[in-house]
C-alpha atoms as a printed R data frame, in Angstrom:
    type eleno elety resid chain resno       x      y       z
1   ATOM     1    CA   UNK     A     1   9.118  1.047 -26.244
2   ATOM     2    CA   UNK     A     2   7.706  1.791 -23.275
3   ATOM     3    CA   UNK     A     3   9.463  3.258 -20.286
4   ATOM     4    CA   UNK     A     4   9.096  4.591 -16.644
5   ATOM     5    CA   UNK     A     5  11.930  6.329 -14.973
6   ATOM     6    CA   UNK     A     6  11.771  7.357 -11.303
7   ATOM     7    CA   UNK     A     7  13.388 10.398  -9.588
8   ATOM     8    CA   UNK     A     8  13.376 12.152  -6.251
9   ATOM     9    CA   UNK     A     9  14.927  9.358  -3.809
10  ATOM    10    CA   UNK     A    10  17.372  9.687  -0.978
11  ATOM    11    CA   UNK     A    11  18.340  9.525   2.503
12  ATOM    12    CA   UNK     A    12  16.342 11.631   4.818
13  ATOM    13    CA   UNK     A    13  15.613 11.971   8.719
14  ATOM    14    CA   UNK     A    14  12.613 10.810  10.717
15  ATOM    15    CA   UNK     A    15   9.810 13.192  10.179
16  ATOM    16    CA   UNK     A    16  11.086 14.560   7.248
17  ATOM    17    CA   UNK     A    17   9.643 14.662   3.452
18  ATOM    18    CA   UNK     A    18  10.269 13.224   0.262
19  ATOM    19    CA   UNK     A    19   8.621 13.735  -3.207
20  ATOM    20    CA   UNK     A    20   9.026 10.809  -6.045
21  ATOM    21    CA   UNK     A    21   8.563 10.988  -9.630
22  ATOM    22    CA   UNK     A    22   8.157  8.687 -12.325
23  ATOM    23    CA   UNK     A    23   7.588  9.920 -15.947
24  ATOM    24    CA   UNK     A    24   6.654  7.866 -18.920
25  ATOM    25    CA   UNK     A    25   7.109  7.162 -22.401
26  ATOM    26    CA   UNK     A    26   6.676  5.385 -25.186
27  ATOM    27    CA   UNK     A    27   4.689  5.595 -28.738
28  ATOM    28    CA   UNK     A    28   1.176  5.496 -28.467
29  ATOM    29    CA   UNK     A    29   1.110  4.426 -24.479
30  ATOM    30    CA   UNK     A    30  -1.149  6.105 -22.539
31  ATOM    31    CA   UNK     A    31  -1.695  5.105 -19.065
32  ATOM    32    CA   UNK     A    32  -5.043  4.176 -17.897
33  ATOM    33    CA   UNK     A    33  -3.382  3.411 -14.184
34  ATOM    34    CA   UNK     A    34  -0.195  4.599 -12.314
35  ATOM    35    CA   UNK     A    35   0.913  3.128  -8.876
36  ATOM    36    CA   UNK     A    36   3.850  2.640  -6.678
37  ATOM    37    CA   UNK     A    37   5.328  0.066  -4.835
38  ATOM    38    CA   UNK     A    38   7.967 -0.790  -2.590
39  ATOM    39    CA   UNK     A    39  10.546 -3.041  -1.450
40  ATOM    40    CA   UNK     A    40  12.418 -3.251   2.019
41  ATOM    41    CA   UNK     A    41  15.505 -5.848   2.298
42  ATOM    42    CA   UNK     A    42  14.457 -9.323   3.337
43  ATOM    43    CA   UNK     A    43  10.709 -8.184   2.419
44  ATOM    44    CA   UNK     A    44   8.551 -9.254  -0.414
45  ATOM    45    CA   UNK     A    45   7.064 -6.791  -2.711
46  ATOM    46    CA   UNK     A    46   4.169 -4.481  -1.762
47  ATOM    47    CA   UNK     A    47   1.634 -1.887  -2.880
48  ATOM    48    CA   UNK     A    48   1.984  1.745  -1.867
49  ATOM    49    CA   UNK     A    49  -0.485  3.716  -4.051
50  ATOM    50    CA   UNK     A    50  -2.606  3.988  -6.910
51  ATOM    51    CA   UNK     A    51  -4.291  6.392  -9.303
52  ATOM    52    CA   UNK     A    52  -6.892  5.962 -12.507
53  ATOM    53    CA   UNK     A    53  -6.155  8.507 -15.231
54  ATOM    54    CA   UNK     A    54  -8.770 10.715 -13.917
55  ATOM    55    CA   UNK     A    55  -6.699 12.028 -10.551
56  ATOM    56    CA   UNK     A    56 -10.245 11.531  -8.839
57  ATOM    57    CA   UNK     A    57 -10.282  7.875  -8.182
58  ATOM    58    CA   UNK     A    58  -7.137  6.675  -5.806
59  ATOM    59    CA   UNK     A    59  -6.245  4.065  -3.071
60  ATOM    60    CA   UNK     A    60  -3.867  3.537  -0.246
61  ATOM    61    CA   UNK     A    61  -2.282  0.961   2.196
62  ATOM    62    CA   UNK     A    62  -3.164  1.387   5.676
63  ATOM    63    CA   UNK     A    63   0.710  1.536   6.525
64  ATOM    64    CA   UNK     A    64   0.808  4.902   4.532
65  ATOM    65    CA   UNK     A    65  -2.446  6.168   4.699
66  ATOM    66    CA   UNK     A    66  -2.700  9.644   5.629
67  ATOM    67    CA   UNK     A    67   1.029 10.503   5.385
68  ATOM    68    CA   UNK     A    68   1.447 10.128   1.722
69  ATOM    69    CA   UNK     A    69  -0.528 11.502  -1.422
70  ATOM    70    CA   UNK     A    70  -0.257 10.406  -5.168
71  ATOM    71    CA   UNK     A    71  -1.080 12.602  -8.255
72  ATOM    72    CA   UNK     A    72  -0.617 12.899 -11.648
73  ATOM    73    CA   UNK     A    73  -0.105 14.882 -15.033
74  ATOM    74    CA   UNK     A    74  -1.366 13.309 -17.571
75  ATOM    75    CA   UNK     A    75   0.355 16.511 -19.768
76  ATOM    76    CA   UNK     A    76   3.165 15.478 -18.724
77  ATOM    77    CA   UNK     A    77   2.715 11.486 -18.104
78  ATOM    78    CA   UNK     A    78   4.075 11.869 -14.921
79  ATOM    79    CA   UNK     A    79   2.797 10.793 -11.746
80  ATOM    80    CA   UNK     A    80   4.236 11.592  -8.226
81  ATOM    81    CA   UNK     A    81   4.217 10.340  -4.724
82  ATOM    82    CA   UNK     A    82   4.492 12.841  -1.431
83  ATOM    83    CA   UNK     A    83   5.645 11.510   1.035
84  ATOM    84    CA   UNK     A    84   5.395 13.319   4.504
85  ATOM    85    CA   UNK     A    85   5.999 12.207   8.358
86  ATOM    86    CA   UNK     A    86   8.570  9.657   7.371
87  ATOM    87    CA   UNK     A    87   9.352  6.720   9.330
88  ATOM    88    CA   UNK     A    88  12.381  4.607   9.306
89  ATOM    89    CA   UNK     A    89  10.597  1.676   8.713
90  ATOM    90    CA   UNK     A    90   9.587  3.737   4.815
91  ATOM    91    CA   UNK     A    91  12.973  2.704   3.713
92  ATOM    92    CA   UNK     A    92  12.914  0.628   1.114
93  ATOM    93    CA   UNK     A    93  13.340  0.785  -2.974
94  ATOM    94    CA   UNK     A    94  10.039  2.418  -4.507
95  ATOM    95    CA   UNK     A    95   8.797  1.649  -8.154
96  ATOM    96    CA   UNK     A    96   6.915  2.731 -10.364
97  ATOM    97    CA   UNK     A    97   4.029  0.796 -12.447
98  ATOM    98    CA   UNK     A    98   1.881  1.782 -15.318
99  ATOM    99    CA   UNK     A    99  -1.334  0.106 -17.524
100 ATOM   100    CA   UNK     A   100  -2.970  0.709 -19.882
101 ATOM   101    CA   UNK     A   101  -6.357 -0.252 -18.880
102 ATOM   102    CA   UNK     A   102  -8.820  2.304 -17.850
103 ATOM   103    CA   UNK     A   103 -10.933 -0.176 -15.916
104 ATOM   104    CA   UNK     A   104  -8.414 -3.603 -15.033
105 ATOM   105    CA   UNK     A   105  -6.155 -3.346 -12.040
106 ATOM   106    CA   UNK     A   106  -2.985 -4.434 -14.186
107 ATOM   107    CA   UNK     A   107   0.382 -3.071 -14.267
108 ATOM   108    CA   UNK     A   108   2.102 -3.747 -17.997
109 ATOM   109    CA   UNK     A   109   5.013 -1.510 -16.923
110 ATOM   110    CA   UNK     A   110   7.868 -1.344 -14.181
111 ATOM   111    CA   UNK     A   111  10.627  1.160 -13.277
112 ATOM   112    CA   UNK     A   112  13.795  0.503 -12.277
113 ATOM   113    CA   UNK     A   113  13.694  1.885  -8.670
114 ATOM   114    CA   UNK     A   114  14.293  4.752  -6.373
115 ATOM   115    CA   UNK     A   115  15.870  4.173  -2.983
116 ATOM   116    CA   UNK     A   116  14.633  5.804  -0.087
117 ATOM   117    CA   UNK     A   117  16.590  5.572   3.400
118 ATOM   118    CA   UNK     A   118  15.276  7.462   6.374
119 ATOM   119    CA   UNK     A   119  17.186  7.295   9.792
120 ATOM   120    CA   UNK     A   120  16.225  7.669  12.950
């Protein structure tokens, strides 16, 4: 019923840029909290980004901090991740998450993936 589909990955250079999208859907879902996270090879699981259905209220890792900036259209149920100065060691396959709680860190929801390679 409910679904998350990511766009926007690829293979980039050092330094370049990269912006992801995930939209949403589903009957009567509406997403309280949107994040993304990411997966390198040999590498377990970790958190990127996060954003409350507001826009105003959002959170980083230190790893990313300053280089990449999440949003969201809540119009469209669509929220994005730009991704700026990137470093080889970004590479990795991004998802998407998605709750429905306004107030509970909790993701009900998971994409399939975007992979994101960036040489040196």
């Amino acid at each position: 019923q409910v679904q998350l589909m990511e766009s926007g990955g690829g293979l980039v250079q050092a330094g370049g840029s990269l912006r992801l999208s995930c939209a949403a859907s589903g009957r009567t879902f509406s997403s309280g909290l949107m994040g993304w996270f990411r997966q390198a090879p040999g590498k377990e699981r970790e958190f990127v980004a996060r954003i409350w259905r507001s826009g105003g209220s959002t959170f980083y890792s230190d790893s990313v901090k300053g280089r990449f900036t999440i949003s969201r259209d809540n119009v469209k149920n669509t929220v994005y991740l730009q991704m700026n100065s990137l470093k080889p060691e970004d590479t990795a396959v991004y998802y998407c998450a998605a709750g429905s709680s306004m107030v509970i860190i909790r993701y009900d929801y998971w994409g399939q993936g975007t992979q994101v390679t960036v040489s040196s």
